[in-house]
N, CA, C and O atoms as a GROMACS GRO file, in nm:
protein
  308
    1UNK      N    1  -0.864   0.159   2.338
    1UNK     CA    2  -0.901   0.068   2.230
    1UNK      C    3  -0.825   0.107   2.103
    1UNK      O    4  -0.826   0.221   2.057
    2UNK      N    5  -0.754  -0.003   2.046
    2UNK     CA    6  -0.693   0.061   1.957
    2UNK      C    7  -0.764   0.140   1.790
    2UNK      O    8  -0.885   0.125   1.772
    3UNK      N    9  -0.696   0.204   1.700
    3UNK     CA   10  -0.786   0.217   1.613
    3UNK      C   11  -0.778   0.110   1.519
    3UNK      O   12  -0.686   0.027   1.514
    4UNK      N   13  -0.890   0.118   1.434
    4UNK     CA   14  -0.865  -0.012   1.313
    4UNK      C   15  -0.832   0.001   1.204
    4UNK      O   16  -0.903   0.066   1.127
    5UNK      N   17  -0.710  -0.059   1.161
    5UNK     CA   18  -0.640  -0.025   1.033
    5UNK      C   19  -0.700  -0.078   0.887
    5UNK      O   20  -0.709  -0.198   0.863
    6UNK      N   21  -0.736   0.016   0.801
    6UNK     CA   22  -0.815  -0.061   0.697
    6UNK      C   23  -0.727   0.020   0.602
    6UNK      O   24  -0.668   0.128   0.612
    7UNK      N   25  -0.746  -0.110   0.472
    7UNK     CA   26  -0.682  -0.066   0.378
    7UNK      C   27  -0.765  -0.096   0.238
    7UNK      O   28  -0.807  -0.208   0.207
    8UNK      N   29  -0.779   0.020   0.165
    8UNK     CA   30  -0.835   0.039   0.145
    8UNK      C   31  -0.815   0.040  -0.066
    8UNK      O   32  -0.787   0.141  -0.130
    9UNK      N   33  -0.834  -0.061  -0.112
    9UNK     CA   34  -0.719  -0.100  -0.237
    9UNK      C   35  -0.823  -0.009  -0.333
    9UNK      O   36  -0.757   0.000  -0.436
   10UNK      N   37  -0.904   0.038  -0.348
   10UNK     CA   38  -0.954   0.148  -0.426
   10UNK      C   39  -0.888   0.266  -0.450
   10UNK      O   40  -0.863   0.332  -0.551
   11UNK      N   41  -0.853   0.283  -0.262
   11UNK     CA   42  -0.772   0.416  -0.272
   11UNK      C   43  -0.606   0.470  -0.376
   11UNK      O   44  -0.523   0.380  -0.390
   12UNK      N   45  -0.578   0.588  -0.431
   12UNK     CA   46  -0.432   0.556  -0.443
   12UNK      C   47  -0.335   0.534  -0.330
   12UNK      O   48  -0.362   0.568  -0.214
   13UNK      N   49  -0.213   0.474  -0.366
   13UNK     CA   50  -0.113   0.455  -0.278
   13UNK      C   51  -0.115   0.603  -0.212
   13UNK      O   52  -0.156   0.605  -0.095
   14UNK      N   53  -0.079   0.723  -0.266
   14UNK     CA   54  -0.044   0.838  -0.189
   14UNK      C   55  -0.178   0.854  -0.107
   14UNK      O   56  -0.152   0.870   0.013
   15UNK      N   57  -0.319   0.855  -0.136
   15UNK     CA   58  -0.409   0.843   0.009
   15UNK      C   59  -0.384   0.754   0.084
   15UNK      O   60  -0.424   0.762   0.200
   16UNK      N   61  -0.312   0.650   0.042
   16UNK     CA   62  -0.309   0.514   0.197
   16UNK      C   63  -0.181   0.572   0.275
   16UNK      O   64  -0.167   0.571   0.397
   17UNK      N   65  -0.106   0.614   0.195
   17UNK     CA   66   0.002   0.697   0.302
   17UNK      C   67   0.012   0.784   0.355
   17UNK      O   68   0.097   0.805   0.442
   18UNK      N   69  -0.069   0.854   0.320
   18UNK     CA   70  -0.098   0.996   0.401
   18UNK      C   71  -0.199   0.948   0.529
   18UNK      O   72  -0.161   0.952   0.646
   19UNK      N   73  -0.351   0.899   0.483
   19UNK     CA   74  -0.379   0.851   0.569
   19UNK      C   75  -0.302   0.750   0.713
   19UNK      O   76  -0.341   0.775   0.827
   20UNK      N   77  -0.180   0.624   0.687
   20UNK     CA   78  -0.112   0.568   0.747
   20UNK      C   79  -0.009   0.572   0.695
   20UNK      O   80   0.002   0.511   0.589
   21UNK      N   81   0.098   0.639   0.743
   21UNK     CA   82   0.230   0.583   0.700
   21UNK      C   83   0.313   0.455   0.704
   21UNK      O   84   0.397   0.410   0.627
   22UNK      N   85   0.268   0.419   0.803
   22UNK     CA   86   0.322   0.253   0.780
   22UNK      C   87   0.307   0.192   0.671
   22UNK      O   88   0.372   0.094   0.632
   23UNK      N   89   0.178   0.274   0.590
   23UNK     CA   90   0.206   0.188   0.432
   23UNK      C   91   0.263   0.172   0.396
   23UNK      O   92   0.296   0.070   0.335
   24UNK      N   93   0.332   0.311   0.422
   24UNK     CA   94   0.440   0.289   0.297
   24UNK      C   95   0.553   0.187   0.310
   24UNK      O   96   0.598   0.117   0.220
   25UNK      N   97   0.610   0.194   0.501
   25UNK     CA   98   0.726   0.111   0.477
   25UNK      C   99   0.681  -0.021   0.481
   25UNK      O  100   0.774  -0.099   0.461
   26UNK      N  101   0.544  -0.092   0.505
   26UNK     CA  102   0.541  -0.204   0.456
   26UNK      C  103   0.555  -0.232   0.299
   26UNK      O  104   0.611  -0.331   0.252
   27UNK      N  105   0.495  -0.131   0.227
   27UNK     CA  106   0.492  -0.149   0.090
   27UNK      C  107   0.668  -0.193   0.021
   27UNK      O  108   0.708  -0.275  -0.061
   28UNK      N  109   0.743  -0.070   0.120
   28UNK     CA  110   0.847  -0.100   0.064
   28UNK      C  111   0.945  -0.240   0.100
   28UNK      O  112   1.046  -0.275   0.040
   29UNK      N  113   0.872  -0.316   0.235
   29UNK     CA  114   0.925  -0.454   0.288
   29UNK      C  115   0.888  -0.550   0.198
   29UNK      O  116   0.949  -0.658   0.198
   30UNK      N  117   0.771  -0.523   0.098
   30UNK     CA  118   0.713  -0.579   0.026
   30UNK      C  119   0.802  -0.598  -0.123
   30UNK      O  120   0.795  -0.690  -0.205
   31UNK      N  121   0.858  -0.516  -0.124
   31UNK     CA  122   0.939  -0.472  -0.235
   31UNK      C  123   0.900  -0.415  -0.366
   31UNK      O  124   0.945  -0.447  -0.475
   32UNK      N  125   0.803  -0.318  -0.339
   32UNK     CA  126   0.783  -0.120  -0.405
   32UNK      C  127   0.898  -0.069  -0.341
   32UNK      O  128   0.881  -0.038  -0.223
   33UNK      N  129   1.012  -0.053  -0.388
   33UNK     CA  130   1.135   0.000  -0.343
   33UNK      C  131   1.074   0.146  -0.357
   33UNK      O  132   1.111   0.217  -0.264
   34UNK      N  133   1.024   0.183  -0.411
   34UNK     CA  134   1.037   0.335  -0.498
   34UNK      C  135   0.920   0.437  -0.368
   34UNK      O  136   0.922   0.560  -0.372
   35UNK      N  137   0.851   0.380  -0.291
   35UNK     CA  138   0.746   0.397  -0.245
   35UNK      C  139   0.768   0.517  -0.180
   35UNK      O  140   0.693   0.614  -0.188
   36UNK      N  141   0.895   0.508  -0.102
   36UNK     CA  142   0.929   0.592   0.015
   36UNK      C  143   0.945   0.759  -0.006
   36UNK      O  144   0.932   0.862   0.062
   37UNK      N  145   0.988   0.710  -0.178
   37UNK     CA  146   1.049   0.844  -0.224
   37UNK      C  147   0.932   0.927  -0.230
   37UNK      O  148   0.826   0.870  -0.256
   38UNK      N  149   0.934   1.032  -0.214
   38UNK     CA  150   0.843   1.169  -0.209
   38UNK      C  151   0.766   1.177  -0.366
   38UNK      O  152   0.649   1.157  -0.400
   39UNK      N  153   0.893   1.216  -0.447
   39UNK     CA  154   0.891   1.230  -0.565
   39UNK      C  155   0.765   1.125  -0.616
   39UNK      O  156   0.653   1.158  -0.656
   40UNK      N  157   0.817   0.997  -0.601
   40UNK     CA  158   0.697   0.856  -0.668
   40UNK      C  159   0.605   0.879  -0.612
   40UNK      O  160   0.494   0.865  -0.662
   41UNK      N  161   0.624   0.919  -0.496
   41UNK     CA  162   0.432   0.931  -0.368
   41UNK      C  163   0.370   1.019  -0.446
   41UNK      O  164   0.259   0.990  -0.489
   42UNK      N  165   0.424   1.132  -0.477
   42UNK     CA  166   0.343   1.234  -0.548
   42UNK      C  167   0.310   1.300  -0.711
   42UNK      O  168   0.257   1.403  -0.753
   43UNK      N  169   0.384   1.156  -0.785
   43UNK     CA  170   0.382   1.137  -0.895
   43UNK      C  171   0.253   1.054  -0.937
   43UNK      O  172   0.136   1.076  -0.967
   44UNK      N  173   0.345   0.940  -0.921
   44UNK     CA  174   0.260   0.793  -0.971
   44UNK      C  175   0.140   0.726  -0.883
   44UNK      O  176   0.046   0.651  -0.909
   45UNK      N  177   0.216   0.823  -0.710
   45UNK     CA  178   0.107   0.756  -0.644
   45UNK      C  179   0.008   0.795  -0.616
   45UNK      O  180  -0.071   0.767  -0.526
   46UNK      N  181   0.006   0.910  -0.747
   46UNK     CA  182  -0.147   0.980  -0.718
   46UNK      C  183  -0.244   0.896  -0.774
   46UNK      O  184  -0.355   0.893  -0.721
   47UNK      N  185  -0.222   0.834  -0.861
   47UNK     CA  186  -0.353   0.746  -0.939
   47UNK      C  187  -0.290   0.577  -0.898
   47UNK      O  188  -0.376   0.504  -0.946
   48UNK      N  189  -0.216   0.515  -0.853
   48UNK     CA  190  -0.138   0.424  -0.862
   48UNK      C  191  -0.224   0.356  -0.748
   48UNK      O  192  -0.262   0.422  -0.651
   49UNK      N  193  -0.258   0.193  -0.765
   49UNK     CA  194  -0.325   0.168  -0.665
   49UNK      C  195  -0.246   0.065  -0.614
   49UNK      O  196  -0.143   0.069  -0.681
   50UNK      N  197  -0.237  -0.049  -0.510
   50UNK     CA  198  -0.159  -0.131  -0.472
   50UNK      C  199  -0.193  -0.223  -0.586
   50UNK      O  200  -0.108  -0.232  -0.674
   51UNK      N  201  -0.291  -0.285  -0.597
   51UNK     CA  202  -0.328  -0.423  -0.741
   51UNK      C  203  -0.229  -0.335  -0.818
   51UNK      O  204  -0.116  -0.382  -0.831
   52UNK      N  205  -0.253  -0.214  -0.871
   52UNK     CA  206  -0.218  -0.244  -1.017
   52UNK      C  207  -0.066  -0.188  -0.988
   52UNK      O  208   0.003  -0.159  -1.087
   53UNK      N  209  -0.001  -0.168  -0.836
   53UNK     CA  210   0.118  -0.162  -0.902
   53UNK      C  211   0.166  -0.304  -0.872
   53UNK      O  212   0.260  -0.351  -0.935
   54UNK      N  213   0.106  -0.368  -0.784
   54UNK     CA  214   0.194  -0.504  -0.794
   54UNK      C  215   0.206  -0.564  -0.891
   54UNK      O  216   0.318  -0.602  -0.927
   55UNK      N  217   0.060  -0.599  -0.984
   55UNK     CA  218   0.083  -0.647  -1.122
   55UNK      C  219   0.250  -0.537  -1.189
   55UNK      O  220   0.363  -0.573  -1.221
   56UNK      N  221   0.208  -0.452  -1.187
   56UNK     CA  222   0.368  -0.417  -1.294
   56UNK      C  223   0.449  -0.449  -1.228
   56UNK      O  224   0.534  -0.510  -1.292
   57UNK      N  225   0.483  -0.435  -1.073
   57UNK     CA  226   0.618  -0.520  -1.035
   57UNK      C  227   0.634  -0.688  -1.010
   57UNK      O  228   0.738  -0.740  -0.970
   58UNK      N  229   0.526  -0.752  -1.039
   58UNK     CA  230   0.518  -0.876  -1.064
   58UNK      C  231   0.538  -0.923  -0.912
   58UNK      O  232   0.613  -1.016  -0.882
   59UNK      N  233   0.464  -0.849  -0.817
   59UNK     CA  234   0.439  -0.895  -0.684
   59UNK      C  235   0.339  -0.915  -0.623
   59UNK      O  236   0.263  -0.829  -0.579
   60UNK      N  237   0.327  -1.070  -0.612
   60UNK     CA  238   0.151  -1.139  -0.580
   60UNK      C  239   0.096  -1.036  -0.475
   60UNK      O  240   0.147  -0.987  -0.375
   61UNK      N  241  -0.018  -1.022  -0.531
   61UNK     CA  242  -0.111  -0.954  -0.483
   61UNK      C  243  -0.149  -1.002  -0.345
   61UNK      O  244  -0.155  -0.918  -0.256
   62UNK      N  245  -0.173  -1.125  -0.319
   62UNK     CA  246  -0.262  -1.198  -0.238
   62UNK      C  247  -0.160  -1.178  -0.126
   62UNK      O  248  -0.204  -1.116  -0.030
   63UNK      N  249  -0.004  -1.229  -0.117
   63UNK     CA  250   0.075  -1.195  -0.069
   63UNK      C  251   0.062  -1.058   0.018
   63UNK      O  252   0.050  -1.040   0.139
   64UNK      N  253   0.070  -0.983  -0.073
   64UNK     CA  254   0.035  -0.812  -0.011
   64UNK      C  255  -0.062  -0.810   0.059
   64UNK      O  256  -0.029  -0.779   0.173
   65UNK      N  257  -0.185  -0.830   0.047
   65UNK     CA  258  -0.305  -0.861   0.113
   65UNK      C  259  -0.258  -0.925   0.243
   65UNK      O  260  -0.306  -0.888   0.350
   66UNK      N  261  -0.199  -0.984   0.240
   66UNK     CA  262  -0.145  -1.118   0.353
   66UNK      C  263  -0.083  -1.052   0.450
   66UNK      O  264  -0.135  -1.040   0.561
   67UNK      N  265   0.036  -1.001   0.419
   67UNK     CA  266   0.094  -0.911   0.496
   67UNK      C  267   0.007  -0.816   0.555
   67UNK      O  268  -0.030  -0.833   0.671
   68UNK      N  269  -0.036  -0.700   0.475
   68UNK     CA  270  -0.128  -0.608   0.540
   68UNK      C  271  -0.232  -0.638   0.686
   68UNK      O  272  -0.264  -0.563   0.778
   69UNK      N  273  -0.269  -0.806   0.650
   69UNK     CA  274  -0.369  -0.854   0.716
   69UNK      C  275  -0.322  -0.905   0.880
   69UNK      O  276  -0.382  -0.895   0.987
   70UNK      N  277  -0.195  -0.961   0.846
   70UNK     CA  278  -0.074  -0.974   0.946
   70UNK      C  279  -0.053  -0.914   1.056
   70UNK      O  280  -0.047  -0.965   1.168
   71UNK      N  281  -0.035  -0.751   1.014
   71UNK     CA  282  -0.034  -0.657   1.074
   71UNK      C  283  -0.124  -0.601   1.101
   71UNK      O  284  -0.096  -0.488   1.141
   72UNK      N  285  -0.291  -0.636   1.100
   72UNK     CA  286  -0.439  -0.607   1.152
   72UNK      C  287  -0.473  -0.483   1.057
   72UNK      O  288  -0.486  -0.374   1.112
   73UNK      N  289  -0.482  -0.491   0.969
   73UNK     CA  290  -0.542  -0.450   0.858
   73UNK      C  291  -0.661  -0.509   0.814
   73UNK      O  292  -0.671  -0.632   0.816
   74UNK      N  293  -0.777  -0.418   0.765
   74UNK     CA  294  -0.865  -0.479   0.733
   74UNK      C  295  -0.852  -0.419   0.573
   74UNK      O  296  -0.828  -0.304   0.537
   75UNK      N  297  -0.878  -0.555   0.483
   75UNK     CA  298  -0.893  -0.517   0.305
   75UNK      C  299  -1.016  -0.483   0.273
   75UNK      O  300  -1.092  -0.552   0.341
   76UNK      N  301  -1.075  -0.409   0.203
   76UNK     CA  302  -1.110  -0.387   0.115
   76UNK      C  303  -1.143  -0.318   0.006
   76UNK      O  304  -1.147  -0.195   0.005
   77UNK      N  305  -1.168  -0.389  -0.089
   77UNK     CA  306  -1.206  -0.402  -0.262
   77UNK      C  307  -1.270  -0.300  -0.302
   77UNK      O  308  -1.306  -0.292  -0.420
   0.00000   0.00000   0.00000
């Protein structure tokens, strides 16, 4: 049975990637170019959540959500 992927937009980015790595490279299909890098994971993505970085890169949220969901993710808030 497979496991169930939840995502979890409270969390920071660097817990959703540690927990799953695929976050990250969806994040970065998403276009968070910066995601992959070590350096940003363990900078910004300590407090950095997906909402609020999409708002600064001006990448719909709902979108992101969408994708995630795509790929059997469960959201939540």
């Amino acid at each position: 049975m497979p496991v169930a992927k939840k995502l979890d937009l409270k969390k920071s980015v660097r817990d959703l990637c540690r927990e799953n790595p695929e976050v990250a490279e969806i994040m970065k299909e998403l276009g968070f170019d910066n995601i992959t890098s070590p350096t940003m994971l363990n900078s910004v993505g300590r407090f950095m959540t997906i909402p609020k970085g999409a708002a600064m890169r001006g990448i719909d949220l709902e979108k992101v959500k969408a994708e995630f969901k795509n790929r059997g993710y469960t959201i939540s808030e």
